[in-house]
VEXDREN-2710 file (C-alpha; in Angstrom, 1 decimal):
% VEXDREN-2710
k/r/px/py/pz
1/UNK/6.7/-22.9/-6.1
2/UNK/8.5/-25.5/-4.0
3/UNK/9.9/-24.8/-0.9
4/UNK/13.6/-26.2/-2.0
5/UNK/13.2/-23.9/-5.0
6/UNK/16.0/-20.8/-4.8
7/UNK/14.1/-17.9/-4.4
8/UNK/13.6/-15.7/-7.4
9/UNK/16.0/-12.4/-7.4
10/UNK/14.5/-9.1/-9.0
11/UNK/16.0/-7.0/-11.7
12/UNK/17.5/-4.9/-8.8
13/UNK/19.4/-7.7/-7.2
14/UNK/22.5/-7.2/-7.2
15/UNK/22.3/-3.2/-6.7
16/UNK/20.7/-4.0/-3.7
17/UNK/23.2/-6.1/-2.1
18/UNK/25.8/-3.5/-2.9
19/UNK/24.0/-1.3/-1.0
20/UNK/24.4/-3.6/1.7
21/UNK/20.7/-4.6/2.0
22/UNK/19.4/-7.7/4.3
23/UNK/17.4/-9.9/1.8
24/UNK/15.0/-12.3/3.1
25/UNK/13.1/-14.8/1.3
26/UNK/9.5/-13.2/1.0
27/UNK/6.6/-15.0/-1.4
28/UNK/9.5/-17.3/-3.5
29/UNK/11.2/-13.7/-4.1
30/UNK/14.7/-12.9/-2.4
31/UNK/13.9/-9.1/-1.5
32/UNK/15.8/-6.3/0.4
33/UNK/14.2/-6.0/4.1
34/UNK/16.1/-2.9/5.0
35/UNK/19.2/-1.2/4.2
36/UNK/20.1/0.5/7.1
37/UNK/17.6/1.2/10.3
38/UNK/13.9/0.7/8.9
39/UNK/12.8/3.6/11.7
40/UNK/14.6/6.0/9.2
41/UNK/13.5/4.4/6.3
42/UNK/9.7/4.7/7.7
43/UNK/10.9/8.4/8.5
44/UNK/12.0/9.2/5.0
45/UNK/8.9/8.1/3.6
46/UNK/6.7/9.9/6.3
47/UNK/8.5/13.2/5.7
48/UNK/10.6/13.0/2.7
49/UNK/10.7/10.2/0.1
50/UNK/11.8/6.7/0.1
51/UNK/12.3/4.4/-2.8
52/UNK/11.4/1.3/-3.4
53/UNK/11.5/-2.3/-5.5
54/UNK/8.1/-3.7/-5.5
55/UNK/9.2/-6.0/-8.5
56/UNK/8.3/-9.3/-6.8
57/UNK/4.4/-8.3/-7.3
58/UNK/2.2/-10.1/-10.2
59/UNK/1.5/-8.2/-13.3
60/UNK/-1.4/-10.1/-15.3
61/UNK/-2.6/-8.8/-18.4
62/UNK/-6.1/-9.4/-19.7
63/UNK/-6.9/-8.2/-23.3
64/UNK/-9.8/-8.8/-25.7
65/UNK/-13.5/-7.5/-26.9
66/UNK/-14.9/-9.3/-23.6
67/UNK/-12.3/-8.0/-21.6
68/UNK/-14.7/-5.9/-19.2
69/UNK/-16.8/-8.6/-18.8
70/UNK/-14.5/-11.5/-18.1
71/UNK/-13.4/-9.5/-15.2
72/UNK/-16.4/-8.1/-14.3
73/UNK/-17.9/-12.1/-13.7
74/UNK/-14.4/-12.5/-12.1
75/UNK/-14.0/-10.2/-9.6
76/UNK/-16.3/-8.4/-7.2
77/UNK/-16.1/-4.7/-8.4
78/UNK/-17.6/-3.2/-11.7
79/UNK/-14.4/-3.0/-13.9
80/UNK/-17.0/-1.8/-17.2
81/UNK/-17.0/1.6/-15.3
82/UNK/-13.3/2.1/-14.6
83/UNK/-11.9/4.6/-17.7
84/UNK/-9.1/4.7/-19.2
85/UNK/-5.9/5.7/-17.9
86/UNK/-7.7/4.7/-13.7
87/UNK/-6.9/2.1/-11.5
88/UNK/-9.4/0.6/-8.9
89/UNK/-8.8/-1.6/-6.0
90/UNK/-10.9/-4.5/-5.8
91/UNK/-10.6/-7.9/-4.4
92/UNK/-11.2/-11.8/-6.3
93/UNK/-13.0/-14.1/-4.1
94/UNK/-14.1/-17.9/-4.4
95/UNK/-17.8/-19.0/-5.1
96/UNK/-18.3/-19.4/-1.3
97/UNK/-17.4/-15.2/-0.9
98/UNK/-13.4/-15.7/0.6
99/UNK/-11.4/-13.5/-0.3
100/UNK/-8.5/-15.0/-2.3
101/UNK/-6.2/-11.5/-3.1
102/UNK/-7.0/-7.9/-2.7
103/UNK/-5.3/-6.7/-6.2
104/UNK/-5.4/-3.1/-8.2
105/UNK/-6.8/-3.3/-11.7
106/UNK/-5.3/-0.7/-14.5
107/UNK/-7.8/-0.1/-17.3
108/UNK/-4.6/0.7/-20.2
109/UNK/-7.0/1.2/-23.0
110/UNK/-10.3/0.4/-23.9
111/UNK/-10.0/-3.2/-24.2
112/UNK/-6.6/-3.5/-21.7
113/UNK/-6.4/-3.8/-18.8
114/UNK/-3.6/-4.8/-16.1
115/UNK/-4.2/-6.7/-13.1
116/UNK/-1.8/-6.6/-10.1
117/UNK/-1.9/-9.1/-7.7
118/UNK/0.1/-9.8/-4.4
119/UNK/3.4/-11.9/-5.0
120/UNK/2.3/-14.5/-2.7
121/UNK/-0.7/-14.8/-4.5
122/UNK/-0.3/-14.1/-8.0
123/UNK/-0.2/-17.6/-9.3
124/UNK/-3.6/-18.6/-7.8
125/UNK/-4.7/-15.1/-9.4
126/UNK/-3.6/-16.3/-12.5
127/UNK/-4.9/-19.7/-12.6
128/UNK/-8.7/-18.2/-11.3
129/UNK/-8.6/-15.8/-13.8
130/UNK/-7.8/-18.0/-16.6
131/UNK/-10.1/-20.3/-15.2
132/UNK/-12.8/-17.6/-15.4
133/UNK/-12.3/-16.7/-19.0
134/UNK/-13.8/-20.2/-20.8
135/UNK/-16.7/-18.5/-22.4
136/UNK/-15.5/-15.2/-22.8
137/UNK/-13.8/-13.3/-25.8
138/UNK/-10.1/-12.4/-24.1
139/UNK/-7.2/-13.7/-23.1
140/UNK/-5.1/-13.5/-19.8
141/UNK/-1.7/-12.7/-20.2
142/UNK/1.1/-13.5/-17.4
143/UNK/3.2/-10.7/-18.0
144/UNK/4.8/-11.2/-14.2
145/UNK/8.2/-11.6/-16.4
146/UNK/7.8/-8.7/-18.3
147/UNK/7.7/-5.5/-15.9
148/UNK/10.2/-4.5/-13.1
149/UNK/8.1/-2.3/-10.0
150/UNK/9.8/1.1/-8.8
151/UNK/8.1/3.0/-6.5
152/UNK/8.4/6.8/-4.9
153/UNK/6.9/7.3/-1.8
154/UNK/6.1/9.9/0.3
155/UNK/5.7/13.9/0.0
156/UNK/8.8/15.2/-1.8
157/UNK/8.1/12.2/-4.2
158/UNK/5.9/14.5/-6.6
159/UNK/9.3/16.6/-7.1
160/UNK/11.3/14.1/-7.2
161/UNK/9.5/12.5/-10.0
162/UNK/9.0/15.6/-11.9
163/UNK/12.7/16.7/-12.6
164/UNK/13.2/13.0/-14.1
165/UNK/9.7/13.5/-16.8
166/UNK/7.6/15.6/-18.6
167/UNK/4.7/13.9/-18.1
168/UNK/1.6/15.2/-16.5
169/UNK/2.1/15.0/-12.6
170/UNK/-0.1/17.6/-11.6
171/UNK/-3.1/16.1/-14.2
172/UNK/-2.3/12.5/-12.5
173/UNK/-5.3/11.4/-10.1
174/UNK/-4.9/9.2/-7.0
175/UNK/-5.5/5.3/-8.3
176/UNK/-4.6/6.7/-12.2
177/UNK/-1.7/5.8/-14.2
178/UNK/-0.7/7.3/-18.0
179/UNK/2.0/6.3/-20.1
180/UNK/5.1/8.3/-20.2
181/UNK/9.3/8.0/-19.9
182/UNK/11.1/8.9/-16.7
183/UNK/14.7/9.3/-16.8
184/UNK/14.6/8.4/-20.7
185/UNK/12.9/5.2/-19.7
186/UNK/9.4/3.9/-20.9
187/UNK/7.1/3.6/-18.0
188/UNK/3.5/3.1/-16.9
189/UNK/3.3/5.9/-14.1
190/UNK/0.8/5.0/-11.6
191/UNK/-0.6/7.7/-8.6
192/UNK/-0.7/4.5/-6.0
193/UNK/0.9/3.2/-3.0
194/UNK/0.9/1.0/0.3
195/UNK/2.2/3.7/2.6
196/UNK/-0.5/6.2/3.4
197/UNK/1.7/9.2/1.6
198/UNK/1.2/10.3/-2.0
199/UNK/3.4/8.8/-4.1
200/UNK/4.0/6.5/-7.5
201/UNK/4.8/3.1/-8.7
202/UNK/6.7/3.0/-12.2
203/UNK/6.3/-0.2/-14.2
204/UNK/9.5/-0.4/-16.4
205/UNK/10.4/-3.3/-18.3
206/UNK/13.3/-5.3/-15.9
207/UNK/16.1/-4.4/-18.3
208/UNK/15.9/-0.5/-17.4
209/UNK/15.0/-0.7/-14.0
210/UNK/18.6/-0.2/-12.7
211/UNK/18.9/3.0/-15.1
212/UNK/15.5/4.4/-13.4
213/UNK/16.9/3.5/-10.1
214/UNK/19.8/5.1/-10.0
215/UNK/18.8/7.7/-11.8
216/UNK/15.8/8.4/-8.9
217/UNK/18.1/8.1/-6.1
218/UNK/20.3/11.1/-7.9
219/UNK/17.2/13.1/-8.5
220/UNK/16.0/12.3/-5.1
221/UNK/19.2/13.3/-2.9
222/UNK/18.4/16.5/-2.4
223/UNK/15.2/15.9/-0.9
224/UNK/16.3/13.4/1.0
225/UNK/15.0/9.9/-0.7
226/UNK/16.8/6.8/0.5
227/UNK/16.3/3.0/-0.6
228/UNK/14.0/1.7/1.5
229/UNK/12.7/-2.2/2.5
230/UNK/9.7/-4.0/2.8
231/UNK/10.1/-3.8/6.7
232/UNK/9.3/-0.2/6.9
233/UNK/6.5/-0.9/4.0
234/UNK/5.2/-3.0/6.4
235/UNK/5.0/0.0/9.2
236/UNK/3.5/2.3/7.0
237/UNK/0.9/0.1/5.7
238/UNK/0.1/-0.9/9.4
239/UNK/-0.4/2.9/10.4
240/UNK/-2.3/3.6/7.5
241/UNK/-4.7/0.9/8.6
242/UNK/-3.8/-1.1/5.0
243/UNK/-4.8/-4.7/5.2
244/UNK/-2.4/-7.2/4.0
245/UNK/-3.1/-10.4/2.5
246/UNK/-2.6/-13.7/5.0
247/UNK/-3.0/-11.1/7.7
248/UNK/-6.1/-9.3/7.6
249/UNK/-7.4/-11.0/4.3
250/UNK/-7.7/-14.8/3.9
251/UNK/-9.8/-17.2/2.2
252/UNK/-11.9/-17.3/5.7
253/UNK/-12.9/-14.4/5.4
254/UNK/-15.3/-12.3/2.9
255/UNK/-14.7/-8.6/2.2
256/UNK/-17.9/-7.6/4.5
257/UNK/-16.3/-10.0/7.5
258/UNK/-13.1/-7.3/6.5
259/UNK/-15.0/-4.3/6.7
260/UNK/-14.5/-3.5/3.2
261/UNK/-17.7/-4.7/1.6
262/UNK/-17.2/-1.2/0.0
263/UNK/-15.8/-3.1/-3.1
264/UNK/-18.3/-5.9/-3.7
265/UNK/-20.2/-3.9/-6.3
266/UNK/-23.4/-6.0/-6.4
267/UNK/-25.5/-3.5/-9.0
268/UNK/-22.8/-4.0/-11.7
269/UNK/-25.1/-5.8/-14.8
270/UNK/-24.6/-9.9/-14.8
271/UNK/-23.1/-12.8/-12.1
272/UNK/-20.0/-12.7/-10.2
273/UNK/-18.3/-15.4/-8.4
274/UNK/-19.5/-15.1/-5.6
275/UNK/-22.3/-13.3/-5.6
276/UNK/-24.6/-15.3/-3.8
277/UNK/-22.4/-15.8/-0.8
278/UNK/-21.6/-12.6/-0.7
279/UNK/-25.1/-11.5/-0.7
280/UNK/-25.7/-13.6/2.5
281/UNK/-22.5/-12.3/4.1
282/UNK/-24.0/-8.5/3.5
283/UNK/-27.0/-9.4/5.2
284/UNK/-25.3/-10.7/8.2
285/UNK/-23.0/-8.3/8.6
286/UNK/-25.9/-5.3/8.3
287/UNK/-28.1/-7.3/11.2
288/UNK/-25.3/-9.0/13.6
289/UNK/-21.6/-7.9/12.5
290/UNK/-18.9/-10.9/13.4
291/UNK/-16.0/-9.6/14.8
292/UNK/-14.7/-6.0/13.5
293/UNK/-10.9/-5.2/12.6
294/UNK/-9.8/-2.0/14.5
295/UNK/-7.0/-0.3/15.8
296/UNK/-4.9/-1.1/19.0
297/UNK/-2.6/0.9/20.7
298/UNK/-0.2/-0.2/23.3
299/UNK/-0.3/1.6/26.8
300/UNK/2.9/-0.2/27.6
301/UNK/5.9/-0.7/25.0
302/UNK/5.9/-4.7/24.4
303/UNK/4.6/-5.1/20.8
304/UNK/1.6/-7.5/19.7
305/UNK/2.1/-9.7/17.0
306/UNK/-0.1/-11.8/14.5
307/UNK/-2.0/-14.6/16.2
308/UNK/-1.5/-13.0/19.7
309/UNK/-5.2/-13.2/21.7
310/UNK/-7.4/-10.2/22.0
311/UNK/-8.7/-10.5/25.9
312/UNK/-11.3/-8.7/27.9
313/UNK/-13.0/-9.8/31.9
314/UNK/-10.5/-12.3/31.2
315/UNK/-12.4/-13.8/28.2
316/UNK/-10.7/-14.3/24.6
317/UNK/-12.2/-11.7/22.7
318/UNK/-10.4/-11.6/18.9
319/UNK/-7.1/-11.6/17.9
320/UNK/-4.4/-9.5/16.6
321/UNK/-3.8/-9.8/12.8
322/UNK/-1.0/-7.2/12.6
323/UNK/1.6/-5.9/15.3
324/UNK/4.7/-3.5/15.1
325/UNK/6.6/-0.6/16.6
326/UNK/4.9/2.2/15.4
327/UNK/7.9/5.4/14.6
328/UNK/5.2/7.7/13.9
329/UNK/3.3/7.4/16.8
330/UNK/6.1/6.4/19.3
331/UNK/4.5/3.2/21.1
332/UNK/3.3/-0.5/19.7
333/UNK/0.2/-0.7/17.3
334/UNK/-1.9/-3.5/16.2
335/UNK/-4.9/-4.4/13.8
336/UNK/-7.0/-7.0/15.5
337/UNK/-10.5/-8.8/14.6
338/UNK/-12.4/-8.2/18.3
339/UNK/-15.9/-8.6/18.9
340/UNK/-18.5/-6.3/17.4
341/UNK/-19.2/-5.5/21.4
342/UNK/-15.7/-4.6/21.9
343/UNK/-15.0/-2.7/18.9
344/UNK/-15.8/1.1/19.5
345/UNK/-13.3/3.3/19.5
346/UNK/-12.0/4.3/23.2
347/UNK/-13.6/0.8/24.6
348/UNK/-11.9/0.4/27.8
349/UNK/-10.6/-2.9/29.9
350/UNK/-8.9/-4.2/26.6
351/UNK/-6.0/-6.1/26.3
352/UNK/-3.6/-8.7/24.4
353/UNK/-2.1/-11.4/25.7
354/UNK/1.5/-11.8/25.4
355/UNK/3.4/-14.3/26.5
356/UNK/1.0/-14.9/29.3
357/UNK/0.9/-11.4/30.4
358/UNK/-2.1/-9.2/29.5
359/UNK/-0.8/-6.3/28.5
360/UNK/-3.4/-3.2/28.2
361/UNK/-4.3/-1.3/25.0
362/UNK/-6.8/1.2/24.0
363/UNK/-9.3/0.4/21.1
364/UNK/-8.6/3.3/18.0
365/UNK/-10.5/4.0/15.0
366/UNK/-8.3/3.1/11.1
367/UNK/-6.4/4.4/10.3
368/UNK/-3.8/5.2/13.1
369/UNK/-2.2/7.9/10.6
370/UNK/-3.4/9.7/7.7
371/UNK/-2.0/12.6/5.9
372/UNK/-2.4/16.1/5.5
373/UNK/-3.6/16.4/1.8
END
């Protein structure tokens, strides 16, 4: 997209603004940033339920007798052994092992399956994956046009959910999704998030996503649910230790430099792209790690942000990747990529400079929060 393009406006566009959301331009996508005071949006979804229009991300379908195994050989976890009606996160990388999206794959049906891919992202996704399919018996589908994203979040979303459907809450696994209608509306109801609660993300076609809206935020008042911005998803995800792409994921890095070398599934059958590299980049991170991504938190109250220097005896140690005010725990938090030497949990004599000043924090295992289940 070019940067004098207008930016693209959701479904939910003009709900938003007459609830008196600040848009921002985000990924080509004009999106609400809060509605109110993010603090008691991050609240509601930490204690109650907030909802949310995720519509911006990228919905790519990918259908066909070789399905499996076109995405298999595309991305780096074994897709064959999802089942039907699960999701799995896994990432897509380049032949030389960086990372270019983290996405979630739903397998639909036996030959179905729907990638998601970050909105900043999704075009390159689509292109790679298309790229990846000469040879193979399916076809890649942009279907970015054809689903609007709601999403319930937090722990009175289950009951919120459950007066607007019939459909098999209870039955629903974490990273699953089944078919069903909420609030008279055909949906894909999927058990995921990016906040760290339990929640769901609804994928409606665009023309009833105002009907599911408003008909969540009546279901929700009770318990408390409010609208809620990508500002506060961005503190939640943060506390939750949730990487985000262009911050703690880039193409210079490969999923072992991330610490999540978890998804490269190296003893699913046939090549990946990527494979060799990331063979090389496993072995280097089992006998001499590069620098680890851990948690900082600020003895002070000035907040870290991306790019800020990681510093140590005065030496430049790493750098933060993601900074913000963190309501849950009261005081600033970062992720940061420090040193292997640095990187223990409680590791003292740590700092980030800020403007010049070196402001002391304390090295934390990830996640900074995680919920009760």
């Amino acid at each position: 997209m070019s940067s004098t393009a207008a930016p693209r406006r959701t479904a939910l566009d003009a709900l938003h603004r007459s609830l008196g959301a600040t848009m921002t331009d985000f990924a080509g996508w004009d999106m609400p940033l809060r509605y109110g005071s993010e603090r008691d949006e991050h609240l509601a979804v930490r204690t109650r339920a907030g909802l949310f229009d995720l519509s911006h991300m990228g919905e790519i379908t990918v259908t066909g007798p070789d399905a499996a195994r076109l995405l298999d050989y595309a991305l780096v976890g074994n897709i064959a052994s999802v089942g039907v009606g699960r999701a799995r996160y896994t990432m897509i990388c380049r032949a030389d092992g960086g990372i270019l999206d983290d996405l979630i794959v739903y397998r639909l049906a036996d030959t179905e399956y729907m990638v998601v891919a970050n909105a900043s992202n999704a075009q390159i996704v689509l292109d790679s994956l298309v790229e990846r399919a000469a040879g193979f018996d399916a076809v890649v589908r942009d279907d970015r046009d054809a689903y609007a994203l709601l999403a319930v979040q937090g722990p009175e979303s289950a009951a919120v959910l459950r007066s607007l459907t019939d459909a098999d809450l209870d039955g629903l696994k974490y990273y699953a999704g089944l078919p069903g209608t909420v609030a008279g509306v055909p949906a894909l109801i999927a058990r995921t998030g990016y906040t760290g609660e339990d929640g769901f993300e609804l994928f409606v076609s665009p023309a009833d996503a105002e009907k599911l809206w408003l008909a969540l935020t009546e279901a929700g008042a009770s318990a408390g649910l409010i609208p809620c911005g990508l500002s506060c998803r961005d503190t939640l995800r943060l506390e939750a230790g949730m990487p985000l792409y262009g911050h703690e994921l880039s193409t210079s890095l490969t999923p072992f430099d991330a610490g999540l070398g978890r998804v490269v599934k190296f003893e699913k059958d046939g090549d990946f792209v990527g494979r060799t590299a990331l063979e090389a980049a496993a072995e280097r991170a089992a006998s001499q790690p590069p620098r680890v991504l851990v948690g900082l938190v600020a003895e002070g109250r000035r907040v870290p942000r991306a790019g800020y220097p990681v510093v140590a005896d005065g030496q430049v140690i790493g750098e933060v990747t993601s900074g913000a005010p963190s309501p849950t725990l009261g005081k600033p938090i970062a992720m940061a990529y420090v040193d292997a030497a640095h990187a223990a949990p409680g590791t003292a004599g740590v700092g980030v400079d800020i403007r010049g000043s070196h402001e002391p924090y304390v090295v934390v295992a990830l996640p900074f929060y995680k919920r009760e289940k």
